[in-house]
C-alpha positions as CSV (number, residue, x, y, z in Angstrom):
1,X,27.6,-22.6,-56.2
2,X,28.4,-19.2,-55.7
3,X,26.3,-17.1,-53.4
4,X,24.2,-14.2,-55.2
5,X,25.2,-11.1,-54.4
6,X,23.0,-8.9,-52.1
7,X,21.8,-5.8,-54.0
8,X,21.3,-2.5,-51.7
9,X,19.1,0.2,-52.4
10,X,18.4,3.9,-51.0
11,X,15.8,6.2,-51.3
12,X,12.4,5.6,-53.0
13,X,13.6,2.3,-55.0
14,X,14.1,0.7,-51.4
15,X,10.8,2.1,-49.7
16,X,9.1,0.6,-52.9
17,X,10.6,-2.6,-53.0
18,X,10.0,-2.5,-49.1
19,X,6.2,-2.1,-49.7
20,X,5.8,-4.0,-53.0
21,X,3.7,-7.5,-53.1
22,X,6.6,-8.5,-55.7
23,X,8.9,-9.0,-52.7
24,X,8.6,-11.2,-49.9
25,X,10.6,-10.4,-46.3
26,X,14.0,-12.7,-45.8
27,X,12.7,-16.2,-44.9
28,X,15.5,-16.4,-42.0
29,X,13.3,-19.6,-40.8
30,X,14.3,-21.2,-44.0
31,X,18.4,-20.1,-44.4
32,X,18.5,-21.9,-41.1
33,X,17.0,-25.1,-42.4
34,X,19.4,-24.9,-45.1
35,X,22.2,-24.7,-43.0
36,X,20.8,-26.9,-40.8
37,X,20.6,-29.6,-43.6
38,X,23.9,-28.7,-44.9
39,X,26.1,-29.1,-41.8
40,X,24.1,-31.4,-40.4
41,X,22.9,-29.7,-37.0
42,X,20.0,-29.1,-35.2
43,X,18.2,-25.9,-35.0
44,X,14.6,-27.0,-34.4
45,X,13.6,-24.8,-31.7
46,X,15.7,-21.4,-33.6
47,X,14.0,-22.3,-36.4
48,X,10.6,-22.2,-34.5
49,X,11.4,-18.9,-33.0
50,X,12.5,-17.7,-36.4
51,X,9.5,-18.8,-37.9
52,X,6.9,-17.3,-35.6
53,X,8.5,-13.6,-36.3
54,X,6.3,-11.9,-38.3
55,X,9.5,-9.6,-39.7
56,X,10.4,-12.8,-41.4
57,X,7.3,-13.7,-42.5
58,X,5.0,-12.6,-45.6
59,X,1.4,-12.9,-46.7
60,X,-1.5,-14.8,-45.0
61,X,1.4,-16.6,-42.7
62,X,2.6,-12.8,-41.7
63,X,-0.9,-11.9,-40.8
64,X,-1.6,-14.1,-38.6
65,X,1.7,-14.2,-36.5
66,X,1.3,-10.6,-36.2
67,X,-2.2,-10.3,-35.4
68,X,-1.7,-13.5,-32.5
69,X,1.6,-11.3,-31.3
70,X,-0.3,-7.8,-31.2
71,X,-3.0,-9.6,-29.1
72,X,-0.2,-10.3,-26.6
73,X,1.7,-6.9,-27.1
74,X,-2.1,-4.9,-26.5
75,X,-2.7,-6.7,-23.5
76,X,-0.3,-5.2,-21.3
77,X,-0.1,-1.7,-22.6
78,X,-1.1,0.3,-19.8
79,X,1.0,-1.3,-17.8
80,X,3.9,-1.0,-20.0
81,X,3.4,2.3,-20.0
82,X,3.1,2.7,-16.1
83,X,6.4,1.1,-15.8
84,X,7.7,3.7,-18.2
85,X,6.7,6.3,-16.5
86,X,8.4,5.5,-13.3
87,X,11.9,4.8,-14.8
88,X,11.8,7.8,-16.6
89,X,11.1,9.7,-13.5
90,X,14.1,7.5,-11.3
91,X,16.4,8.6,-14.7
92,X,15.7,12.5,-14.4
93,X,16.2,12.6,-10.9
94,X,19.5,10.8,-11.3
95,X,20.6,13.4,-14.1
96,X,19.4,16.2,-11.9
97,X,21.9,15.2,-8.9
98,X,24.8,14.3,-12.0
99,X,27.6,16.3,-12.6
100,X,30.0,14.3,-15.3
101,X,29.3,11.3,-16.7
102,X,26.0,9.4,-17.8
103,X,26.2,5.9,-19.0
104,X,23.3,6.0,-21.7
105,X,23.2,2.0,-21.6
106,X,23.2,0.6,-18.4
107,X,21.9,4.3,-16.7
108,X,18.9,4.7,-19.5
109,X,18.6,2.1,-22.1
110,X,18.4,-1.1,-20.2
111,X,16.4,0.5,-17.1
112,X,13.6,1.2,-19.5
113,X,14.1,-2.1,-21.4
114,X,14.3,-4.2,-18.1
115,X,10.6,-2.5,-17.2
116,X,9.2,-3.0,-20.7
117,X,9.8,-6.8,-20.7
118,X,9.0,-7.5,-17.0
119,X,5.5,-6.2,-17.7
120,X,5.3,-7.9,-21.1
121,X,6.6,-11.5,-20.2
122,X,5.4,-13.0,-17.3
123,X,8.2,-16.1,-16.8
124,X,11.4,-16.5,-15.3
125,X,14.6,-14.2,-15.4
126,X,15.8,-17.4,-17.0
127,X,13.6,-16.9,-20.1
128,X,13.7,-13.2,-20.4
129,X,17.4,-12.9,-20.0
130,X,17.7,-15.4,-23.0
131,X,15.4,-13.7,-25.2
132,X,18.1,-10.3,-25.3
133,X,20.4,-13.1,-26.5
134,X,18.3,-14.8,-29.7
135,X,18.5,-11.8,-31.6
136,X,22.1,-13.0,-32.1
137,X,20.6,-15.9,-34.4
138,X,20.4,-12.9,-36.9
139,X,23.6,-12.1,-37.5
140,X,24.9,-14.4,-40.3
141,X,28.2,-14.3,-38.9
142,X,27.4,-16.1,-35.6
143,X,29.8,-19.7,-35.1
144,X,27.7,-22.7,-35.6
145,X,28.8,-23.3,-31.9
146,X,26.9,-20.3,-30.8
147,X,23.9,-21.5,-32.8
148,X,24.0,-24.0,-31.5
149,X,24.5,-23.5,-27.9
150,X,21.0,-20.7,-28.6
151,X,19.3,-23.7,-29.7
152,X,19.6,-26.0,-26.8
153,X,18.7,-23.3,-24.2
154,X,15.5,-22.2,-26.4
155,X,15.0,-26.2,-26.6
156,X,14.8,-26.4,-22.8
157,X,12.4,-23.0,-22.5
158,X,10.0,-24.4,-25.1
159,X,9.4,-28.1,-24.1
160,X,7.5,-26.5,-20.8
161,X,5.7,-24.0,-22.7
162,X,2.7,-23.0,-25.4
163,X,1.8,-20.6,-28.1
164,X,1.3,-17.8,-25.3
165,X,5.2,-18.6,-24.1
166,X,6.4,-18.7,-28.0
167,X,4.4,-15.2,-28.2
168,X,6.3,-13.4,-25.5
169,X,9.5,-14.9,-26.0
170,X,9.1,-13.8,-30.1
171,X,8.2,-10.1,-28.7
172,X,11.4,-9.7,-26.4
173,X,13.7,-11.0,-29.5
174,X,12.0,-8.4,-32.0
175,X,11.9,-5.0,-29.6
176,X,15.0,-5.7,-27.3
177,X,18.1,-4.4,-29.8
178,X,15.4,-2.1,-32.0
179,X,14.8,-0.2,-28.6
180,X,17.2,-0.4,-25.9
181,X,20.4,0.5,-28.8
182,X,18.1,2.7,-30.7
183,X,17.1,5.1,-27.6
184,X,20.9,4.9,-26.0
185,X,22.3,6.2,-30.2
186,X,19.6,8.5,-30.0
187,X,20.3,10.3,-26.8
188,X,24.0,10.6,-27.6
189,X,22.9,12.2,-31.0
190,X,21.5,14.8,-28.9
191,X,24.3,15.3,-26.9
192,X,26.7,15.5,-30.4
193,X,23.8,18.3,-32.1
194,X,23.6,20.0,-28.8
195,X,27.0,19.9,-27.1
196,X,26.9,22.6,-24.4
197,X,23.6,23.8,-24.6
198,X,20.6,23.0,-21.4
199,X,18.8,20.5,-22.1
200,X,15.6,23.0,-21.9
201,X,17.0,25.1,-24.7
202,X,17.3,22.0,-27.1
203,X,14.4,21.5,-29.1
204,X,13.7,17.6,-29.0
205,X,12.7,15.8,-32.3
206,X,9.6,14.2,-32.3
207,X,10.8,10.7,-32.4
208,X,14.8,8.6,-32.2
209,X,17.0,10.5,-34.4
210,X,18.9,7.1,-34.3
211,X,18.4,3.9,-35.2
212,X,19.8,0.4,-34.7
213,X,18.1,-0.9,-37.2
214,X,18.5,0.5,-40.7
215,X,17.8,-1.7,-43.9
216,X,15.0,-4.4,-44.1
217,X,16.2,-7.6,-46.5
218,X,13.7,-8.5,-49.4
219,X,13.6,-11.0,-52.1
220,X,11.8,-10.6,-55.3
221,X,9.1,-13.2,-56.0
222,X,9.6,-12.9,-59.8
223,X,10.9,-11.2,-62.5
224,X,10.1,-7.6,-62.0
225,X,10.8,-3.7,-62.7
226,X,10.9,-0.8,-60.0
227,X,12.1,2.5,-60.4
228,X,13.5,1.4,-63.4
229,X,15.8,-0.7,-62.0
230,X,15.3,-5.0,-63.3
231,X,15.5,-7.7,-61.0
232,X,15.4,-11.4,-61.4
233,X,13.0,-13.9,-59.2
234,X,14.9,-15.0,-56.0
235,X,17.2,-11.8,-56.0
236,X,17.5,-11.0,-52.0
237,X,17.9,-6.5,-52.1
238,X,18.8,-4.7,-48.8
239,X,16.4,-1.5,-48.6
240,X,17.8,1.1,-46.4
241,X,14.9,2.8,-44.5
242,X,17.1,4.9,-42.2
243,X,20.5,6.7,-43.6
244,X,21.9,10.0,-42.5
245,X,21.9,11.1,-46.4
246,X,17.8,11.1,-45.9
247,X,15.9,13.9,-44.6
248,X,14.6,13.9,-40.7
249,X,11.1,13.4,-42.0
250,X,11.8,10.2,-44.2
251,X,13.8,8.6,-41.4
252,X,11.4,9.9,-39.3
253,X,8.5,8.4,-41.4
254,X,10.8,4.9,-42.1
255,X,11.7,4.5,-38.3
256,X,10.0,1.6,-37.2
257,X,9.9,0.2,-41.1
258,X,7.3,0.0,-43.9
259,X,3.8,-1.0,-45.1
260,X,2.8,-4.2,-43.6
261,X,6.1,-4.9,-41.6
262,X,5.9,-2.1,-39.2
263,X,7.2,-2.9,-35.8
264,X,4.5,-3.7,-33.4
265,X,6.9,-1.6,-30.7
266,X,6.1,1.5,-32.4
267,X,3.5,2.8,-29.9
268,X,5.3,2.2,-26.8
269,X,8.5,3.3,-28.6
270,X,7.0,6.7,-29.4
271,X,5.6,7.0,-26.1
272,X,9.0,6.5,-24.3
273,X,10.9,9.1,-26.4
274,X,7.5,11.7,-25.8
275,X,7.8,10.8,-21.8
276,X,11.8,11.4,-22.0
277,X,12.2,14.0,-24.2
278,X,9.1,15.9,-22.4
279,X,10.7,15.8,-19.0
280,X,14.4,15.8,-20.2
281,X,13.3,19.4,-22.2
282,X,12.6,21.0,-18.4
283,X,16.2,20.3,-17.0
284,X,18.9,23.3,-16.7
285,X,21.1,20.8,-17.3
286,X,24.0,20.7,-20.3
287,X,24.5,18.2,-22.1
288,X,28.0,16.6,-23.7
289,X,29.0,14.2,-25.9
290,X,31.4,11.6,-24.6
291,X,32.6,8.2,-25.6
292,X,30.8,6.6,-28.3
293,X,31.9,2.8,-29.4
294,X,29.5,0.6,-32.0
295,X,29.6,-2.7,-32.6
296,X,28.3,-4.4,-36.0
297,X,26.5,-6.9,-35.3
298,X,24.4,-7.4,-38.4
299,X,21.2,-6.2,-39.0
300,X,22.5,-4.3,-35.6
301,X,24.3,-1.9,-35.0
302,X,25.1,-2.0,-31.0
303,X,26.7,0.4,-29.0
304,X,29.1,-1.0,-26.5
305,X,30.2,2.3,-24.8
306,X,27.7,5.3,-24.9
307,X,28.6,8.2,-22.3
308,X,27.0,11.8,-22.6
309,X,28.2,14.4,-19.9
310,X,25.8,16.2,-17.7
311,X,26.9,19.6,-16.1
C-alpha cells in the first residue's frame, strides 16, 4: 500500500491545525509498533519511552504524562537555574580573554546542556549520556540496526528503574536537541545580523532567533475543514511553527510550539537566553560569523560545526 503523502502547512492554517481538537499529535509510540510488527523486531522499551512523551501524546493520556513530567521538571528548578548561572559566568569570562574563534557547541551549547541535565537527572553518566542519543529514534530515517541497538541499551536502563527514572530519562530526550542546537543556531544568527559590531551595541532579541525544531506533525481525527483547506480522517499535516518567511513575533510567539503541546523547557529555556544575552549585551567585544555546518536529522536540524569570531 502506498504511503499517504504528508501535507505541510505555513502560517495560520498550521497554528490552527496545531491547536485544533480535530487533530491529534503523531503517535510515534504506535509507527514503532507497526514497524515492529512488520519486520519483526523488538522495540519494547523505545516504544515505552516513545509512549511516555507527552509531544506524542493527545487528550486525557497527554495530560497526565505531562502533568507527572512537570512534577519532576518543577522540582529542580532553582537549581537548574543555579547551575545556569555559573556556566554562563565561566562562558563570558572565556569570551572576554578570546581573541578568534569560539566553538558555539562544545564552548556554549553543551556546557549549559551538561548543567541542565546533571541537576535534572540524578543517575549515572551511563543513563544521561544515552538519553542525548534517543532523540535519534525520531528520525524515520534511522537503520533498523540503530533502532535496535537504542532499544537494548534503554532495555538495560529500564529493568533497574521506575516511573521516576522513565520521567527523567523522557525529559533529557525532549529538551536535549530543542535546547543545546537551538541556543548554538541562535548565537551564530547574532553573529550573521551583527557581524562586526560589540556585542554591547547589539540589541539582543527577547528570546532564540533560531530554532532546531520547526514543524510539529498532526493527524486529523476525521473529516474536517480549516482555513478552507479539506482534509480526510487519518491525514498526517506538518505545521511549520517556526520559518524565516514569519515575522520575529510569530516565531517568537511559536517557539517552544502551540496550545497544549508547549515544551515544558520553555521556562528554563527563556531564562538561559535572558541570563546570556543580559551579560553577553555588556562585553566590548565584536562578534563574527564563522563556519556554519547543519545536519538534517529529521524533526532536527543539528549543527555539526558552529564557530563565531570574537575580537
Amino acid at each position: 500500500m502506498k504511503k499517504p503523502a504528508t501535507t505541510h502547512l505555513y502560517g495560520d492554517p498550521a497554528s490552527n491545525i496545531a491547536s485544533s481538537d480535530d487533530f491529534i499529535a503523531f503517535p510515534m509510540g504506535s509507527k514503532y509498533r507497526e514497524i515492529s510488527s512488520r519486520i519483526a523486531t523488538d522495540y519494547s522499551s523505545a516504544i515505552q519511552l516513545l509512549e511516555s512523551l507527552p509531544v506524542f501524546l493527545s487528550g486525557d493520556e497527554h495530560k497526565e504524562r505531562r502533568k507527572s513530567m512537570a512534577v519532576v521538571y518543577a522540582q529542580t528548578r532553582k537549581l537548574q537555574e543555579k547551575a545556569i548561572d555559573q556556566v554562563v559566568d565561566e562562558v563570558a569570562q572565556s569570551i572576554e580573554h578570546r581573541h578568534g574563534a569560539f566553538n558555539l557547541i562544545d564552548e556554549l551549547s553543551t556546557p549549559l546542556w551538561t548543567a541542565l541535565r546533571n541537576v535534572i537527572c540524578t543517575e549515572s553518566r551511563e543513563v544521561k549520556d544515552l538519553a542525548s542519543e534517543l532523540p535519534e529514534l525520531f528520525y524515520p530515517g534511522l537503520s533498523p540496526r540503530r533502532r535496535k541497538s537504542l532499544n537494548n541499551k534503554l532495555t538495560n536502563i529500564l529493568k533497574s528503574g521506575n516511573d521516576q527514572l522513565l520521567n527523567q530519562i523522557a525529559l533529557l530526550t525532549l529538551g536535549v536537541r530543542p535546547f543545546s542546537a537551538s541556543l548554538a543556531l541562535s548565537i551564530h544568527k547574532i553573529a550573521r545580523d551583527n557581524d562586526g559590531k560589540r556585542l554591547c551595541d547589539i540589541v539582543f532579541p527577547t528570546s532564540f532567533p533560531d530554532s532546531a525544531l520547526t514543524y510539529v506533525d498532526r493527524i486529523s481525527l476525521r473529516d474536517t475543514v480549516i482555513d478552507g483547506c479539506p482534509f480526510s480522517a487519518g491525514s498526517r499535516i506538518r505545521c511549520t511553527t517556526f520559518d524565516s518567511s514569519y515575522t520575529d513575533e510569530i516565531n517568537s510567539k511559536q517557539l517552544y510550539g502551540i496550545g497544549s503541546h508547549t515544551c515544558l523547557g520553555r521556562p528554563i529555556s527563556v531564562y538561559t537566553w535572558n541570563r546570556l544575552s543580559n551579560i553577553l549585551s555588556q562585553s566590548q567585544k565584536t562578534i563574527h560569523p564563522s563556519a556554519l555546518s547543519v545536519e538534517d536529522r529529521e524533526p532536527f536540524t543539528i549543527p555539526t560545526k558552529c564557530l563565531v569570531n570574537f575580537k
